[in-house]
C-alpha positions, 0 to 999 in steps of 0.5 A: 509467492515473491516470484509474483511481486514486482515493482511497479513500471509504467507497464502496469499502468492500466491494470494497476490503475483499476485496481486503484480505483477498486481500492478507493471504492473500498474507502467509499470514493466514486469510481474514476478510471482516469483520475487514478491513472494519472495519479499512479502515472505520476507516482511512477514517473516522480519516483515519489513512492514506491508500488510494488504489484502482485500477480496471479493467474497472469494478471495483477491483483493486488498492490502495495504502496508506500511514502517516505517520511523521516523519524526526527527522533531516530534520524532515520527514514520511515514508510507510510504504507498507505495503500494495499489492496488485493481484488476480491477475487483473489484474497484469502490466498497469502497476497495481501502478506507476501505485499506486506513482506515486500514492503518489509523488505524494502524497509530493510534495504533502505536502512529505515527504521520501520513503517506506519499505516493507518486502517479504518476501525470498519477493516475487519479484515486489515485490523486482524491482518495487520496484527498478524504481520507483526504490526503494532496498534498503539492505543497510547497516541492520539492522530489528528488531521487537519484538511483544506477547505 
């Protein structure tokens, strides 16, 4: 499967973008091809996170996604592992955890001290999966969030 994943280019622009845009329709968001294009496009171009895409059957189906952050306490740099998603079509085939070895990887290669995510209780599917990663889900703390009217 790692022969599979890539990181992201503006090659994958299109493909990479209607799946973005099939992701945030999983989170309830109308669809909209052209704002997600130009917000992966930007991504890639900034160099602001890092996407890496998987393949199969010679189209892209899936996509990781993640965000530095910076742990104070470690003095070190974490991964926000905002985004994965794997197209209907192809789930139940190992693609959603070979993007989340990737992503593993990539923590490994940056000397970070691991990664965060954050999933929706309703993700059935994300809340066994992520588990079965290896991921910890800490009951102990409490996550506020505070949005711009």
């Amino acid at each position: 499967m790692k022969n599979n994943i890539k990181k992201a280019t503006q090659e994958d622009l299109v493909q990479l973008s209607q799946l973005f845009d099939e992701y945030r329709m999983f989170y309830h968001k109308t669809s909209d091809i052209l704002g997600a294009e130009q917000f992966i496009s930007e991504r890639l171009e900034n160099g602001d996170s890092e996407i890496f895409v998987v393949e199969g059957n010679g189209k892209l189906c899936g996509f990781v996604q993640l965000y530095p952050l910076f742990s104070s306490t470690r003095m070190k740099r974490y991964w926000l592992l905002n985004d994965l998603f794997v197209n209907s079509e192809y789930r139940g085939k190992g693609f959603s955890k070979a993007l989340i070895d990737e992503a593993k990887e990539l923590c490994r290669a940056s000397s970070s001290c691991g990664m965060y995510l954050e999933t929706g209780k309703e993700n059935l599917i994300g809340n066994q999966l992520y588990p079965a990663a290896g991921f910890k889900k800490y009951d102990e703390v409490n996550f506020y969030e505070w949005e711009v009217n």
